[in-house]
N, C-alpha and C positions, 0 to 999 in steps of 0.2 A: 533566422536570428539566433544568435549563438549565446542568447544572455544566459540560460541554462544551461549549465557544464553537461547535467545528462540528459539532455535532449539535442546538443552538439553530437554525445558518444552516440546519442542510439540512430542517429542516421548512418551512421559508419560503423555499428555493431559488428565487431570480430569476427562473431561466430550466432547461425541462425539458431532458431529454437524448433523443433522438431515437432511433430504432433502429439500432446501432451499423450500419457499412457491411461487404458480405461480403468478408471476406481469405482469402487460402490458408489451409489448415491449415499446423499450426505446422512439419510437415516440411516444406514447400515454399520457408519463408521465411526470414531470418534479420536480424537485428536490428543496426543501424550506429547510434553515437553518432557526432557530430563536432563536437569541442569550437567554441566559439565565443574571441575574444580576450580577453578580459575580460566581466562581467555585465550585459547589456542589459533591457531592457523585455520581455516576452513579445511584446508588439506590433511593436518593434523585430526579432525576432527572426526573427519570422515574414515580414515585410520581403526574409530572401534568400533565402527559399525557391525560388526563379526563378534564384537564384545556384548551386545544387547538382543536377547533374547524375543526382541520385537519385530515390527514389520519398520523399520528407518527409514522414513522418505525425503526429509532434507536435514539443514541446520540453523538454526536459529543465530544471528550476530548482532552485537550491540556494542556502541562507544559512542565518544561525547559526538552528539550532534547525529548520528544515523542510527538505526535500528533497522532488521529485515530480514529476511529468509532466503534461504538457497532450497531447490527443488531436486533431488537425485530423479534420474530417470524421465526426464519429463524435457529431453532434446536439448539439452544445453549443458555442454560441459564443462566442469569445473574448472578448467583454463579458459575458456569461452566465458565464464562467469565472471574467474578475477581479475580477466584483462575488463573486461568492459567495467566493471565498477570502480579498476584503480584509472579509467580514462575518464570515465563518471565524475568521480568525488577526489581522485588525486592522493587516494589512499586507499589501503586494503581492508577489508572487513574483521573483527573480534569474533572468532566462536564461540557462545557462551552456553549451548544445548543440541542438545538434536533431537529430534520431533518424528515421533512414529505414530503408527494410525492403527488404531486397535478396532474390533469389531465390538456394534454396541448392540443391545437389544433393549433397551430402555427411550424413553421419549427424549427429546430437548431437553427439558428443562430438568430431569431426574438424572442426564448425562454430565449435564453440569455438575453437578453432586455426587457423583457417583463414589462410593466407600470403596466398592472393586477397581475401580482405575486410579484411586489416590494410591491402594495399595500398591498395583504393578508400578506404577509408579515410583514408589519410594524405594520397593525392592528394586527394582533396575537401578535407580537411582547411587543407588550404596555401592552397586558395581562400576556405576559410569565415573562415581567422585573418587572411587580406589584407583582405578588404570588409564582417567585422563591426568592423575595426577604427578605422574610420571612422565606426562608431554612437556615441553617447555613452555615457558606462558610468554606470551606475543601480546605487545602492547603495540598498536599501529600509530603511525601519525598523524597529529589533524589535520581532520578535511577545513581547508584556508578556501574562502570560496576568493573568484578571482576579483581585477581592476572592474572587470564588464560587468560583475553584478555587482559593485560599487556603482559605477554608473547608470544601472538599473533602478537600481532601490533609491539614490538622488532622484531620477526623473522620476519616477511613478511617484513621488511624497510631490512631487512641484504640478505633475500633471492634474488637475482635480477637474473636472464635464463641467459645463455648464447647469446650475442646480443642482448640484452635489450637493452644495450647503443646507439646502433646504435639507436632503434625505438623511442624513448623519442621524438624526435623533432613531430615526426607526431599523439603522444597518449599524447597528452598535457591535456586532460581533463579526459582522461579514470582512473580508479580506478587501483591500481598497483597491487591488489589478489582480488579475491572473492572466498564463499564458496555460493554454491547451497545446498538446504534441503528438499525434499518434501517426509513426515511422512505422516502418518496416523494410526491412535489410533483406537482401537477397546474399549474400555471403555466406560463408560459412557450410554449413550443412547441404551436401547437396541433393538440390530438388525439393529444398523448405528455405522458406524464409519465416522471418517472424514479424508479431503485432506487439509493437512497443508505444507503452503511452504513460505520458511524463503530465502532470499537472503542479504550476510555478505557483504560488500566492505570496501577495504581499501585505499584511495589515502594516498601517503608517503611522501608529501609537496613538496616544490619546484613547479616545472613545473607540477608539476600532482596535482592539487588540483582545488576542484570545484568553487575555487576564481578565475581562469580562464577565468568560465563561463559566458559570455557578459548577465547583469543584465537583459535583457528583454527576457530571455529564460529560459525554465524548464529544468527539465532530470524525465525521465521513465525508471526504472524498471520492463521492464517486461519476462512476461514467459509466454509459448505460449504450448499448447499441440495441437496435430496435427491427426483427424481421416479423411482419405483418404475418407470414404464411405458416408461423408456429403456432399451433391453437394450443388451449388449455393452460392448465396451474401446473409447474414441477411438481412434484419426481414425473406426473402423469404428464410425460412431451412422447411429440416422436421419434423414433430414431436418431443419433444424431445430431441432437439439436445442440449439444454444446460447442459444434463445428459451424452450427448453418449463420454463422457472421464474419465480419470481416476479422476480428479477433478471436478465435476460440482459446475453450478451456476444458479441463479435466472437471470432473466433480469433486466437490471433497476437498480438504484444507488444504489438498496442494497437488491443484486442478491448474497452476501456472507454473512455469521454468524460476522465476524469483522476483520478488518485491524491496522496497525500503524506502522510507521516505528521512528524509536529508534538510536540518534544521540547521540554515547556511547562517551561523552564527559566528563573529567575532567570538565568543564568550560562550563558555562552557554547559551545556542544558541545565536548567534547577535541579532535575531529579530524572529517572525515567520517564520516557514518553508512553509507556504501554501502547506501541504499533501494535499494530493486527489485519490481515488480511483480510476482507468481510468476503465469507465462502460460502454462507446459513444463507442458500435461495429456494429453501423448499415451500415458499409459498407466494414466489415470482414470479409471473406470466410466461408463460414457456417463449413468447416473442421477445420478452426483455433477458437481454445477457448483463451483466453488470460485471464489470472489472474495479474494485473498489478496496482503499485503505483506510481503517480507521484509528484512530485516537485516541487514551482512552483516558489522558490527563493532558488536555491543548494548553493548559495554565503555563503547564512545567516547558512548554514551546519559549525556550532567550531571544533576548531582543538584540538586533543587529544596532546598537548602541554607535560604536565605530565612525559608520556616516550618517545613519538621523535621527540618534537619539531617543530610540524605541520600536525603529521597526522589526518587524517579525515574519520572515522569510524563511519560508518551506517548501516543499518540495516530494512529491510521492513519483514513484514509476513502478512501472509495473510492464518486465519482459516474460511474455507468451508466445503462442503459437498461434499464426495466420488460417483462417477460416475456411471456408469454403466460399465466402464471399469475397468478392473484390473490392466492394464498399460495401458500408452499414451508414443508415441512419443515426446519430448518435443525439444525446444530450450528456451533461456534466451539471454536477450540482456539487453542496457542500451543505451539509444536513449535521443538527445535532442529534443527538439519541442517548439514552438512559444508561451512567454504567451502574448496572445490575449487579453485573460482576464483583464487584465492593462486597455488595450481599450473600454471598456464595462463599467468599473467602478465596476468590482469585484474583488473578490480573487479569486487562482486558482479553477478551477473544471473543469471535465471529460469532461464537454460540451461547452468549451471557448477557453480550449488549444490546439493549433496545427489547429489554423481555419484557421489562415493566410499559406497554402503551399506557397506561391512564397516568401517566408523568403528563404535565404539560411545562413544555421549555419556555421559559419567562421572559426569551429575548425575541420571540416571534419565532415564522419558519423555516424554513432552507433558503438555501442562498442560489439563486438560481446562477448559474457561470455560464452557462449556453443552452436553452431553454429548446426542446425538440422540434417546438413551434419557427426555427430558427431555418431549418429547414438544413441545416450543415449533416454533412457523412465523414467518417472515418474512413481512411485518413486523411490528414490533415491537422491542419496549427491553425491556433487561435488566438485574439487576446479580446478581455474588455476591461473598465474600470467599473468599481462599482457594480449597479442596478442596470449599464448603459448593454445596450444589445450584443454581441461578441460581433466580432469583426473578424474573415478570413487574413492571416499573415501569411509571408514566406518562410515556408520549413527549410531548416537548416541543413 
């Protein structure tokens, strides 16, 4: 099915993604944006990577309706990147930062705060606003989502299960279809291919919409692959274990080739989305791999108004490197969580949200999208409505 523009691209991905490169675990490291002057080119941007006194692992892009990351080094390259995103979304990405990963010796939650990293920070900062400022500023065009997810978002508001109605009062914030994707291309790279996985939702307004969502909470996106023969709690796995599925990943905020999730609106976002890649799995079962985006204001997610008048059509992917597996067991959910990060004095990231557990989310709990009990593997496409079981599709 081709209703998704990038779950079309990523069967046909240009160029593979390579075996991501080894980084510390996630306690060793910690994560630095630093804004740029104004929005440049990705090419451009990458340009003053020799200008920053850091360790640069990708760069941060934002514009109305997408948000997401580019990964240097990590088997996918920058022409591999913007071809596949200008087939993706039908336009090019905004550079608006670039992201280096500094060494930490402090806990979680004292990294968040950290006085010494706001400082490198703001020094680097003074250098990157002086000499990106002399780049031209690039304003890209909007991403127009196509006729076919016009005719997507029509059927899914007309399709509603049998006893839908009854459930509405207790899925007040859940998405009313989703479509699951996870491709992998043999192209490109030779002797790699990659693990590409796209998740579509659709809320159909009214009582199902992420304006629901009580403003001081996110929503996650995630998908979860599942090998039985990994014992123990990260950091303590064995060897290898961010390889041993059918998706791997690096450790560390940028453990994947690139992410962004794509808010296929008519109509221009309320505000920022605070996207963020969720990377913080140092206390995930060394069996569970999770590839996950989260959220960290779903409010500011505009309504596809156009043709029903309130829907709210999004879209995350996320292109990595293929595993050591051939398949993985998977599940998919969509989970709300705490943004803590308000509290700190930042925007969302992987390492601020969901600090506060004794929050209790006032709309119930996750949303299940493909439940593991389901018995489905990666890869492979999916769809369900609602609460109804996911159903195997044909991938595109």
């Amino acid at each position: 099915m081709a209703t998704v523009a990038a779950a079309t691209a990523l069967a046909g991905m240009p160029a593979a993604v390579g075996e991501p490169a080894e980084t510390p675990t996630p306690s060793e490291i910690a994560r630095v944006e630093v804004p740029l002057s104004h929005p440049v080119t990705v090419d451009d941007a990458l340009t003053l990577v020799d200008d920053v006194d850091l360790d640069v692992v990708g760069v941060r892009h934002e514009q109305p309706g997408i948000e997401g990351e580019y990964f240097i080094n990590n088997g996918q390259s920058v022409e591999a990147f913007l071809e596949s995103f200008e087939t993706e979304t039908g336009t090019q990405p905004q550079a608006v930062a670039l992201i280096a990963e500094v060494e930490a010796t402090t806990s979680q939650s004292e990294r968040s705060t950290s006085s010494a990293l706001d400082a490198v920070q703001a020094e680097v900062g003074e250098v990157i606003l002086d000499v990106s400022a002399d780049l031209p500023e690039f304003t890209a065009p909007l991403a127009v989502p196509t006729a076919e997810v016009d005719a997507k978002v029509a059927a899914a508001a007309e399709t509603v299960p049998t006893d839908a109605a009854a459930r509405l009062a207790s899925a007040t914030w859940f998405p009313h279809y989703n479509e699951i994707y996870a491709l992998q291309s043999f192209t490109g790279v030779e002797g790699a291919d990659a693990a590409n996985v796209a998740v579509y939702s659709i809320w159909n307004g009214g009582s199902n919409s992420p304006d629901v969502i009580p403003t001081d909470w996110g929503i996650e996106v995630d998908t979860y692959q599942y090998n039985s023969q990994m014992l123990g709690i990260r950091p303590a796995c064995a060897s290898g274990v961010y390889s041993a599925f059918w998706g791997s990943k690096g450790s560390g905020p940028s453990g994947i080739a690139s992410w962004y999730i794509y808010n296929l609106s008519s109509e221009l976002p309320k505000t920022t989305l605070g996207a963020y890649y969720d990377w913080v799995d140092s206390t995930d079962a060394c069996a569970d791999q999770s590839l996950s985006i989260g959220i960290g204001y779903p409010r500011s997610l505009s309504n596809y108004s156009e043709t029903t008048g309130g829907s709210v059509v999004l879209q995350t992917v996320i292109h990595t490197a293929r595993g050591t597996k051939s398949s993985s067991p998977m599940s998919v959910n969509m989970q709300a969580n705490s943004n803590d990060c308000n509290d700190l004095g930042r925007g969302p990231a992987s390492d601020c949200m969901g600090l506060n557990t004794n929050r209790v989310f006032p709309l119930g709990g996750a949303h299940i999208i493909s439940g593991r009990s389901n018995g489905y593997s990666f890869p492979g496409c999916f769809y369900t409505y609602w609460n109804e079981t996911a159903q195997p599709m044909t991938c595109p």
